[in-house]
C-alpha positions as YAML, in Angstrom:
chain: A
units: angstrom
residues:
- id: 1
  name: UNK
  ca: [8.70, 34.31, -57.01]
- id: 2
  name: UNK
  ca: [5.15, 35.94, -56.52]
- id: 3
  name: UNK
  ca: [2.41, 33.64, -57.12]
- id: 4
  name: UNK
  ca: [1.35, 35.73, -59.88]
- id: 5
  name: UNK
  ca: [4.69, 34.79, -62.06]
- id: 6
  name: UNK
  ca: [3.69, 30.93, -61.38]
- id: 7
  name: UNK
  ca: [2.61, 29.08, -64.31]
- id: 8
  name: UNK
  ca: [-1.50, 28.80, -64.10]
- id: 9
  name: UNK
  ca: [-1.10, 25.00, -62.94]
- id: 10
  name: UNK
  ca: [1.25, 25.54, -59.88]
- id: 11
  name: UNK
  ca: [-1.44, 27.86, -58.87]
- id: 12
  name: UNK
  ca: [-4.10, 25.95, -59.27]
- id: 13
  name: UNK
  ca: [-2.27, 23.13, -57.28]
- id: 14
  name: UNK
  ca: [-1.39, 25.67, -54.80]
- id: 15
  name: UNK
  ca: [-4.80, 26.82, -53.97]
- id: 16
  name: UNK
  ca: [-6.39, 23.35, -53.98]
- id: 17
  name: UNK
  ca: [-3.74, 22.44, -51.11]
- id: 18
  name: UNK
  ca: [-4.31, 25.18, -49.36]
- id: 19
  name: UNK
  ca: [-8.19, 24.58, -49.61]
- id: 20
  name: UNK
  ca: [-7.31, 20.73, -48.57]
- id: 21
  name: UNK
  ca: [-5.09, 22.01, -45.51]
- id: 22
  name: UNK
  ca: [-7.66, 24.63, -44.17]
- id: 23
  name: UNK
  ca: [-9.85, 21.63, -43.80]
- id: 24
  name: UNK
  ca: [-7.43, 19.71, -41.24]
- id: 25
  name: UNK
  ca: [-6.35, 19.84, -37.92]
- id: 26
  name: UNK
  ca: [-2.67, 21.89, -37.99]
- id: 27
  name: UNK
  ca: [-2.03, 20.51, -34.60]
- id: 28
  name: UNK
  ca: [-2.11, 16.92, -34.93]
- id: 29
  name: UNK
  ca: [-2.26, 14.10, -37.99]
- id: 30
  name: UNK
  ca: [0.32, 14.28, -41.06]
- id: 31
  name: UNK
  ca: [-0.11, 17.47, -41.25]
- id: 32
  name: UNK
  ca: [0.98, 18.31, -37.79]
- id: 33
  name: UNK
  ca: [3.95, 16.73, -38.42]
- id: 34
  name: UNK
  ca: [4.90, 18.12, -41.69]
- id: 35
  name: UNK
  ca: [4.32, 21.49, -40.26]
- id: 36
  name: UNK
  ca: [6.68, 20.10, -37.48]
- id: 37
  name: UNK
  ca: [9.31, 19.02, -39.42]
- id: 38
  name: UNK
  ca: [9.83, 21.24, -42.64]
- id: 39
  name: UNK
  ca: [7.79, 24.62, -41.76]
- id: 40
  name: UNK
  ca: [9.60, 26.23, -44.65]
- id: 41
  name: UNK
  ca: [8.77, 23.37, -46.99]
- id: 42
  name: UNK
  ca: [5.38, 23.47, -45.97]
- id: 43
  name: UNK
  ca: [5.20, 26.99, -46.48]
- id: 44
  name: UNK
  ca: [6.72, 27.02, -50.18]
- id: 45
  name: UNK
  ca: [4.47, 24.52, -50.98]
- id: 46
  name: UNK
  ca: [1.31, 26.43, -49.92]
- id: 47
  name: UNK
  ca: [2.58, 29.43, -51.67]
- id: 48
  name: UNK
  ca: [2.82, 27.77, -55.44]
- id: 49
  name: UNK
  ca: [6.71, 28.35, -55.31]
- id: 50
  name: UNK
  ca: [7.22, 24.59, -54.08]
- id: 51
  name: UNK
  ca: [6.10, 21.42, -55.79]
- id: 52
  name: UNK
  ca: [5.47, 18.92, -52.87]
- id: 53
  name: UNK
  ca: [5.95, 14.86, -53.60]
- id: 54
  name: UNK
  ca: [3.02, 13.64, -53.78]
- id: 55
  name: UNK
  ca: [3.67, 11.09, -50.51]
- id: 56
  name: UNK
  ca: [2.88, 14.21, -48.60]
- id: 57
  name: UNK
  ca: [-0.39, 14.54, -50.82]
- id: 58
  name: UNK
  ca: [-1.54, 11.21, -49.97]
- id: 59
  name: UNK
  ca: [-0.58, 11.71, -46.36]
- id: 60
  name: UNK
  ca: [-2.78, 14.92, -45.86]
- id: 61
  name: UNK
  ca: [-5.34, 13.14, -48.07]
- id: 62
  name: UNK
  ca: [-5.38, 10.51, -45.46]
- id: 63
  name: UNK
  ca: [-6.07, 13.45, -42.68]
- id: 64
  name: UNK
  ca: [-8.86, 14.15, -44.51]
- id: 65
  name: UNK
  ca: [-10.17, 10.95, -44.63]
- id: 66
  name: UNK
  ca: [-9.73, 10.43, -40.99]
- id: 67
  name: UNK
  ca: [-11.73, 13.33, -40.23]
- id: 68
  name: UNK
  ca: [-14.35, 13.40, -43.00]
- id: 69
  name: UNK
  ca: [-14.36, 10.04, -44.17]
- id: 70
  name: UNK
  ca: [-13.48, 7.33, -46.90]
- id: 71
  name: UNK
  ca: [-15.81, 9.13, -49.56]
- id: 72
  name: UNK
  ca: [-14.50, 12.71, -49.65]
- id: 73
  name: UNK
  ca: [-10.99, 11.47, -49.63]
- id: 74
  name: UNK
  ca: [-11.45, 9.40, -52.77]
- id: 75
  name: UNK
  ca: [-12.69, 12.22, -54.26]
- id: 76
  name: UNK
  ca: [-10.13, 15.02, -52.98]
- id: 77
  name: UNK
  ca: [-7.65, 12.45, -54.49]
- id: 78
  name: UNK
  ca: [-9.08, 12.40, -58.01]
- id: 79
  name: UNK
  ca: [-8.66, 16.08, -57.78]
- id: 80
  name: UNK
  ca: [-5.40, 16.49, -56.16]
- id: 81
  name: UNK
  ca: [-3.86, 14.15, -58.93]
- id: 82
  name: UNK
  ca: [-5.12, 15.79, -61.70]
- id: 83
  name: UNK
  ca: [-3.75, 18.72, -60.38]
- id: 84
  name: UNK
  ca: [-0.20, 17.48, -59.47]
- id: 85
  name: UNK
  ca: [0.07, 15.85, -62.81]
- id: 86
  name: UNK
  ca: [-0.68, 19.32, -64.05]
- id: 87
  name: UNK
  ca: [1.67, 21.20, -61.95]
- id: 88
  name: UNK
  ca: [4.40, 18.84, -61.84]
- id: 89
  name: UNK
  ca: [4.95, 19.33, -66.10]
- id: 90
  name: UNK
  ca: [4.49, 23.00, -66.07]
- id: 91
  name: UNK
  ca: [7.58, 22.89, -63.23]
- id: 92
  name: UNK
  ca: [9.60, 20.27, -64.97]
- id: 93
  name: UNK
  ca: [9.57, 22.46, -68.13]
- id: 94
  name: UNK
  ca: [10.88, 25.90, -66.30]
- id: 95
  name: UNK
  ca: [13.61, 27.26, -66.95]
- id: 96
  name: UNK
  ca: [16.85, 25.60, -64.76]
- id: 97
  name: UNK
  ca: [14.31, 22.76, -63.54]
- id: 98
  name: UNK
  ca: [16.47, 19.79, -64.96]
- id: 99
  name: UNK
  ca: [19.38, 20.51, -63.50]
- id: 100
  name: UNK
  ca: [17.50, 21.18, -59.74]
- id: 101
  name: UNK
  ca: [15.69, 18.42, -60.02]
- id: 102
  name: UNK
  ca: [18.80, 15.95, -61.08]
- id: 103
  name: UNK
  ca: [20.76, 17.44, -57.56]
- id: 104
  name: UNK
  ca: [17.75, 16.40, -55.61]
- id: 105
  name: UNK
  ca: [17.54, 13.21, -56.88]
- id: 106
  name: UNK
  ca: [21.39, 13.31, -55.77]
- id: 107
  name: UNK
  ca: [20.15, 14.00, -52.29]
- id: 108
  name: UNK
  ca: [17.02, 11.79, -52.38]
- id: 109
  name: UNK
  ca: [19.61, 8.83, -53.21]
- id: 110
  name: UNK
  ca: [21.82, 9.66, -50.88]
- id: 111
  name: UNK
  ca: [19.07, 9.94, -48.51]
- id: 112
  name: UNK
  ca: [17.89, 6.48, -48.85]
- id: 113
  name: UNK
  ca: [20.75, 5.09, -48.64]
- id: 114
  name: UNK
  ca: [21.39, 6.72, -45.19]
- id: 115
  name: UNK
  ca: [17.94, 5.91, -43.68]
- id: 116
  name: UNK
  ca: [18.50, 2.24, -44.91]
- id: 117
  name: UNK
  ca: [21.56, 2.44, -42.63]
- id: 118
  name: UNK
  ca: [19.85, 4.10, -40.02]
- id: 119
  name: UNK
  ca: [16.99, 1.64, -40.03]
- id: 120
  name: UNK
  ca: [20.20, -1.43, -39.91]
- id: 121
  name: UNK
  ca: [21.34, 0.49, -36.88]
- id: 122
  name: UNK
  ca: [18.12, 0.73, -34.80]
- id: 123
  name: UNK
  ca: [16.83, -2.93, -35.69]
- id: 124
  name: UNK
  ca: [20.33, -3.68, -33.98]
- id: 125
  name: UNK
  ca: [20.03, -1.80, -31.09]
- id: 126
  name: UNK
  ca: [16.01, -2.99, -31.04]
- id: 127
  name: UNK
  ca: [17.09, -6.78, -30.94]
- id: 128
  name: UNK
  ca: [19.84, -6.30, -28.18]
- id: 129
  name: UNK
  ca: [17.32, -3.91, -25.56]
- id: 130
  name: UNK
  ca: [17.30, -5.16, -22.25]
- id: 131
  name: UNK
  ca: [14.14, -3.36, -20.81]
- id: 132
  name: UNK
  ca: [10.73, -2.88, -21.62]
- id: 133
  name: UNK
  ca: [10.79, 0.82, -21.56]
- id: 134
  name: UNK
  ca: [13.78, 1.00, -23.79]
- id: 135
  name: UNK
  ca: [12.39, -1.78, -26.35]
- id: 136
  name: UNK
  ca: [9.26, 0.15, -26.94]
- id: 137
  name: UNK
  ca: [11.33, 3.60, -27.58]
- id: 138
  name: UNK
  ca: [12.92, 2.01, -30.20]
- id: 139
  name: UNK
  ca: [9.29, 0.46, -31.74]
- id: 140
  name: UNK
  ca: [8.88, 4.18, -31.84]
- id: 141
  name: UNK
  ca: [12.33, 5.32, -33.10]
- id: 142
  name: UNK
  ca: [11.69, 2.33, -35.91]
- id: 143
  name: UNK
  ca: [8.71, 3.29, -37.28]
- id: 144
  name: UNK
  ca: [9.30, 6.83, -37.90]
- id: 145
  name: UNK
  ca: [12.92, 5.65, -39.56]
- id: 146
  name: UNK
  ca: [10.81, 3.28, -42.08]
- id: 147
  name: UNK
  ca: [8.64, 6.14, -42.87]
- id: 148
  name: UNK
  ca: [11.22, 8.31, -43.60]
- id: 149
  name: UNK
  ca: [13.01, 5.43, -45.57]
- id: 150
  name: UNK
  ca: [9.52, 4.95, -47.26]
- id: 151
  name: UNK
  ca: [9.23, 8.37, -48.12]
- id: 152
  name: UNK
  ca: [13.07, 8.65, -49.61]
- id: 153
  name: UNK
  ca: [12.10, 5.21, -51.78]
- id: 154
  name: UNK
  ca: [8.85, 6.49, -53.04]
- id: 155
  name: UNK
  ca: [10.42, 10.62, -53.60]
- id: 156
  name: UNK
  ca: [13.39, 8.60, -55.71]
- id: 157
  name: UNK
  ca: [10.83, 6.30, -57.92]
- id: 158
  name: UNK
  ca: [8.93, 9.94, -58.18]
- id: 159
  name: UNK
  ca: [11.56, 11.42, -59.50]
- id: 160
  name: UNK
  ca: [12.76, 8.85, -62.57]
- id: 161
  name: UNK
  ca: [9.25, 8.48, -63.45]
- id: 162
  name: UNK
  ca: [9.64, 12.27, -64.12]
- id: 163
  name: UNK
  ca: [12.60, 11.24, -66.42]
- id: 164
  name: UNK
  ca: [15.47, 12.73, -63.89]
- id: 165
  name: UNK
  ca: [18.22, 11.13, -63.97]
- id: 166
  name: UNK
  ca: [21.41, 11.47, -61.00]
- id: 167
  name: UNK
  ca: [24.19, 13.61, -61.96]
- id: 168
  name: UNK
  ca: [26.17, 11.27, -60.05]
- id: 169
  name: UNK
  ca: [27.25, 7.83, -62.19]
- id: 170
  name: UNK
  ca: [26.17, 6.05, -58.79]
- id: 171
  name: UNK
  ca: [25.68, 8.25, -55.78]
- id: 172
  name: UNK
  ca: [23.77, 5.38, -53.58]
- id: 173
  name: UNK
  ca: [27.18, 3.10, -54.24]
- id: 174
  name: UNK
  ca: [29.51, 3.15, -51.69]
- id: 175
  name: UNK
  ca: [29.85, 5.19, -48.79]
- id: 176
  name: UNK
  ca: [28.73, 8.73, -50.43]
- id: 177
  name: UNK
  ca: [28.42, 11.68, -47.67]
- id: 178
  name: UNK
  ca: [25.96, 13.67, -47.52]
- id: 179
  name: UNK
  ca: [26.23, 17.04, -48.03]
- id: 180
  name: UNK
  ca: [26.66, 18.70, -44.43]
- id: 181
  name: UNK
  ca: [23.33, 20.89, -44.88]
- id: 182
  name: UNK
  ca: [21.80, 17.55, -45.59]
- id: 183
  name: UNK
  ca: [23.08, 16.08, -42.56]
- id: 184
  name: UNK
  ca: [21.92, 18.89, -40.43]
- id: 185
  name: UNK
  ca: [18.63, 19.10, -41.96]
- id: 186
  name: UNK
  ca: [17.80, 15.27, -41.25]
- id: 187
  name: UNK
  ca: [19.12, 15.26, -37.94]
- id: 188
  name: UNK
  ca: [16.60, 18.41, -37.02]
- id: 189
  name: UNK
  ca: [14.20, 16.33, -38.63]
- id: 190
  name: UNK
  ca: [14.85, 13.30, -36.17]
- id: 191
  name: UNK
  ca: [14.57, 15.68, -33.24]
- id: 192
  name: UNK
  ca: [11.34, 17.20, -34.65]
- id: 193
  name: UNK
  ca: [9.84, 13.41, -35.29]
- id: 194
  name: UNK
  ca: [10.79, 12.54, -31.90]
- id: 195
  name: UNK
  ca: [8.97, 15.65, -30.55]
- id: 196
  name: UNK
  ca: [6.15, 14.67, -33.16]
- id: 197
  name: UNK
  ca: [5.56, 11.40, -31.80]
- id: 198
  name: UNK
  ca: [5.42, 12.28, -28.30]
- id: 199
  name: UNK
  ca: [2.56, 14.25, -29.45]
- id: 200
  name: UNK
  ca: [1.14, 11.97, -31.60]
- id: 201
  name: UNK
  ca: [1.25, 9.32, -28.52]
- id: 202
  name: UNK
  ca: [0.12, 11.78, -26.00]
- id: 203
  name: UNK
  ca: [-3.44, 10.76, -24.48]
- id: 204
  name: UNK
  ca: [-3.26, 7.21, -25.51]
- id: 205
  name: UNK
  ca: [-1.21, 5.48, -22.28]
- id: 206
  name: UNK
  ca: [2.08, 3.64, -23.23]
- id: 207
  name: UNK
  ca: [3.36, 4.38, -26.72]
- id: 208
  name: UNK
  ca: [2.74, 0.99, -28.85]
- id: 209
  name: UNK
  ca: [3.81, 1.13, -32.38]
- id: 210
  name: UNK
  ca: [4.98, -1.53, -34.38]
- id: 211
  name: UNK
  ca: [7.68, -0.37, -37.14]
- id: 212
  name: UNK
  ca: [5.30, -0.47, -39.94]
- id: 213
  name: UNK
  ca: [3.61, 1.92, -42.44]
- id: 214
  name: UNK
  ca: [0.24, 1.36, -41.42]
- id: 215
  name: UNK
  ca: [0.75, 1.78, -37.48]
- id: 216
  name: UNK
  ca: [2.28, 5.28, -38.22]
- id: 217
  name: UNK
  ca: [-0.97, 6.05, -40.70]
- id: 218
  name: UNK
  ca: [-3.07, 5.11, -38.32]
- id: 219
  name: UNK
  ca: [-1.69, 7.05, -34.81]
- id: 220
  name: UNK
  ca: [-1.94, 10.64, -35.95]
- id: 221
  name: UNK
  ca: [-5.53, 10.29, -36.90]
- id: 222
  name: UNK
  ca: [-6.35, 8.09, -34.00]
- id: 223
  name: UNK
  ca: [-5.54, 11.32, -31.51]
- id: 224
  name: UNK
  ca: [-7.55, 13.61, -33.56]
- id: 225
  name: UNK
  ca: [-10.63, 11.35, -33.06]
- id: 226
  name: UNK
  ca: [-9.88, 10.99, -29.37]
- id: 227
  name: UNK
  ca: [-9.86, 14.84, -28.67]
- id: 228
  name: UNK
  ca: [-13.16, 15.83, -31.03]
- id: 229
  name: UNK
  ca: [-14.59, 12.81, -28.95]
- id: 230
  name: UNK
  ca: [-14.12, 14.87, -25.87]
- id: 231
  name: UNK
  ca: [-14.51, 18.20, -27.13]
...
């Protein structure tokens, strides 16, 4: 769809993010690795055709505040949710948009439910690591699996607060598959995240994360710093 057959909000929203995005770093920070991981999201997104959750707005907010302070992220944010309030009810009342936005809820259940599992199996693995090396790969591999697992929570909350509801009776009960172009799509994601973090890491010694929220927030903007620094 041409930007010019967007409702008036999603282009408003559109341009403000790509405003917000000009003003970062595209090769390191959340937005690196958004870029990274989903180029095609990312893309849509810019373009007005995609409406992205706002986790990813508060991520790239948090860029911004990294590299122009506390002050003109507060007031980027006031903006950007105005403007994602704005474009998120002009998309919800399109034409088709319940029914698209009840399968991703589907997938965003689904989702959760497999990077819950995920996180189960790498806190095992974690607690039973014989070497040094090894224990702090899997600090790494943790911390990236609770964002994702953060992100899946907060997309799912998004999306009933929006008044979607599953078209499954249960889809997180049980052992639901995902779909296979699900599957595929998180497992380049895992390979992109690990290539992210390497780069994320890089210039900063031995990797140390802890497998929390903040740690993750606070790596991608600490590299930025450390290259302008030298610059």
């Amino acid at each position: 769809m041409a930007v010019a057959q967007l409702p008036s909000a999603a282009v408003d929203f559109a341009r403000f993010l790509a405003g917000l995005t000009a003003r970062l770093d595209r090769r390191s920070g959340w937005l690196a690795v958004f870029l990274e991981r989903d180029p095609d999201g990312m893309g849509a997104c810019l373009a007005g055709s995609e409406l992205p959750p706002w986790d990813v707005v508060d991520a790239l907010l948090q860029d911004l505040a990294a590299d122009q302070g506390a002050a003109a992220a507060r007031t980027e944010a006031a903006t950007a949710r105005a403007l994602h309030a704005a474009a998120t009810a002009a998309h919800d009342g399109g034409p088709g948009a319940a029914a698209a936005l009840a399968r991703r809820l589907d997938v965003m259940l689904r989702e959760r439910r497999y990077t819950a599992e995920r996180l189960q199996e790498l806190t095992a693995h974690r607690a039973t690591a014989t070497t040094e090396e090894a224990a702090a790969a899997l600090d790494v591999d943790l911390a990236w699996a609770e964002d994702d697992h953060r992100r899946a929570t907060a997309r799912c909350a998004e999306l009933r607060a929006r008044g979607v509801e599953p078209r499954l009776p249960n889809p997180a009960a049980g052992r639901a598959k995902l779909p296979p172009e699900t599957v595929s799509a998180i497992r380049s994601n895992n390979a992109a995240t690990a290539r992210a973090s390497k780069e994320v890491g890089r210039g900063q010694g031995k990797v140390r994360t802890k497998a929390t929220k903040t740690k993750l927030e606070r790596q991608a903007p600490k590299r930025r710093r450390k290259r302008s620094k030298k610059a």
